[in-house]
N, C-alpha and C positions, 0 to 999 in steps of 0.2 A: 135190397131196399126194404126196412120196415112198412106196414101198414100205416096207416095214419088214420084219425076218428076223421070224419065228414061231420058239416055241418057247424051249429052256431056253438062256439068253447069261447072259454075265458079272454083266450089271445086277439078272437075274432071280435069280438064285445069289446074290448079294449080298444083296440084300432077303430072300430068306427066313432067310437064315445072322443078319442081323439081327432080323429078328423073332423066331428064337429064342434069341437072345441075353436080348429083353426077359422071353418067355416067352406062352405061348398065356394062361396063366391071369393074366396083367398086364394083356391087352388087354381092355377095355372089349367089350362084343358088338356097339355097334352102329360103331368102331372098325374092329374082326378084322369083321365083316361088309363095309364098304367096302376094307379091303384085298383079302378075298377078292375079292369081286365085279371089280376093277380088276385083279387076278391073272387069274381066270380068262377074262376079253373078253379081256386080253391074248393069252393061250394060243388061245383061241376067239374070236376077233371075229365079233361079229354079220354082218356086211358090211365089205368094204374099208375103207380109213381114206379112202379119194375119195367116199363114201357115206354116211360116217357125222361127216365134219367138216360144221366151220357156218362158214355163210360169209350176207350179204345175198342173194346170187343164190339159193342152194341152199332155204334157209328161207323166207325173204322173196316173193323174186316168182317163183319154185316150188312156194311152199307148201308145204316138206317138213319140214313141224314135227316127225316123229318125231328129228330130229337137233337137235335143244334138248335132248333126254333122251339120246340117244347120245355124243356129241360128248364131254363129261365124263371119260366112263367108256372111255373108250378112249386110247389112246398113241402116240407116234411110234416110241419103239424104247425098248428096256428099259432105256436109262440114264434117258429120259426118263418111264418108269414107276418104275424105282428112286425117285430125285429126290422125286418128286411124293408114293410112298407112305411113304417116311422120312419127308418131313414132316406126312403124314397122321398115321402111325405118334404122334409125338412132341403135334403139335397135338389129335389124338383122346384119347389119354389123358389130358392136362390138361386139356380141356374138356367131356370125357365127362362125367369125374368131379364137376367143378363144376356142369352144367348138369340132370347125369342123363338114360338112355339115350332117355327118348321126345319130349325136347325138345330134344337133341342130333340126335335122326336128323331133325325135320322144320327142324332149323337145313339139315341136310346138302340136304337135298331141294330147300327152299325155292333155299337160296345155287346150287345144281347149273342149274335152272334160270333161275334172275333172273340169275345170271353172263352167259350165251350172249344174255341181251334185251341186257343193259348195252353186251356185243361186239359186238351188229348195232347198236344206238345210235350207239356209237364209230366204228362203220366206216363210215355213211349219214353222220356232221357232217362225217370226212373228206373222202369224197366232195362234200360242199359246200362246204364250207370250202377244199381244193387243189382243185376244177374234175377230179378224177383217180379216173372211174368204176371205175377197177382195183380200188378200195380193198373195193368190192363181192363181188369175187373172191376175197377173201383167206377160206383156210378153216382151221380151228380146232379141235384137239382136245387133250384132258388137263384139269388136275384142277385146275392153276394158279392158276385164279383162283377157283376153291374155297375152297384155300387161303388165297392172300391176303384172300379176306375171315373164314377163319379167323384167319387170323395178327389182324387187324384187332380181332376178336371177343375174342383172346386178350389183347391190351393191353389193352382197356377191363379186363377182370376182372382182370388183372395189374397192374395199375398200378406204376413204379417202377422195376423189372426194369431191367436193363442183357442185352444179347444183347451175344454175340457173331459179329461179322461177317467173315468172314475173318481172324478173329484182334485184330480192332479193337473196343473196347468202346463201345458206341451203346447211349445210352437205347432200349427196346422198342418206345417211341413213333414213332420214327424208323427203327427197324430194317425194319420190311417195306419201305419206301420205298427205304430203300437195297439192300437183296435184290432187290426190283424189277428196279431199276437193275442190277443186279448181275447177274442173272438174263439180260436181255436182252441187255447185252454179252457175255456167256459163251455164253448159247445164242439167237441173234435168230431172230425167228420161233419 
């Protein structure tokens, strides 16, 4: 896992200059709580990002389950926290509001860790599926796939909706799929 610069960078400046675009009293609490929180590990991390990613070796047959809870909540570099917390930003306030704050935060909680099982899942069929114990190796952090099972969450109660995808208009339904895609070309790994 690369190092990453600490402190205030362009991505970071960004996101907040956005957030108060939206306004503090827009955001939902339990929202502006996960942004915080994802701001300030940023700023502070708990332990290095070689320590706090999840990978099969690290979790698995180390046994370092505190990193199914870490792993999330931490970044690779502020464009890659920017990215992550816009879409929180946007996805938190539409779902907040629908689902209301104390079944919204144990959506956040639950999705934060059942995410990193589904990734050591993915990574161990790998591993049997190509014969290519590497795949065990591979370690993992940010809010990503948080996310997309937000975005996920957000079609079902949205039904209909057309997103916009780089400018291309895709029913909602289809739209994280191609973000996905989209996502992984632009930034792999």
């Amino acid at each position: 896992m690369e190092r990453r610069q600490r402190g205030v960078s362009a991505g970071l400046l960004l996101l907040l200059y956005q957030i108060s675009q939206v306004g503090l009293q827009n955001i939902p609490s339990v929202t502006l709580g996960v942004l915080v929180l994802n701001i300030f590990l940023f700023l502070s991390p708990l332990r290095p990002l070689s320590e706090v990613c999840l990978s099969v070796n690290e979790a698995v047959h180390r046994k370092n389950w505190p990193r199914l809870l870490l792993a999330p909540f931490h970044h690779a570099d502020d464009w890659h926290l920017y990215y992550n917390m816009i879409s929180m930003l946007w996805k938190g306030i539409m779902l907040e509001r629908k689902l209301k704050s104390i079944w919204f935060a144990y959506i956040i909680a639950v999705f934060s860790v059942l995410i990193g099982v589904v990734y050591m899942v993915l990574e161990v069929l790998l591993v049997i599926v190509l014969d290519d114990p590497s795949y065990e190796m591979n370690c993992a952090v940010g809010f990503s796939g948080v996310l997309f099972a937000l975005k996920v969450l957000n079609n079902h109660y949205n039904p209909g909706r057309v997103s916009s995808v780089f400018g291309l208009p895709i029913s909602s339904k289809y739209a994280c799929w191609v973000e996905l895609v989209a996502i992984h070309l632009i930034s792999p790994g």
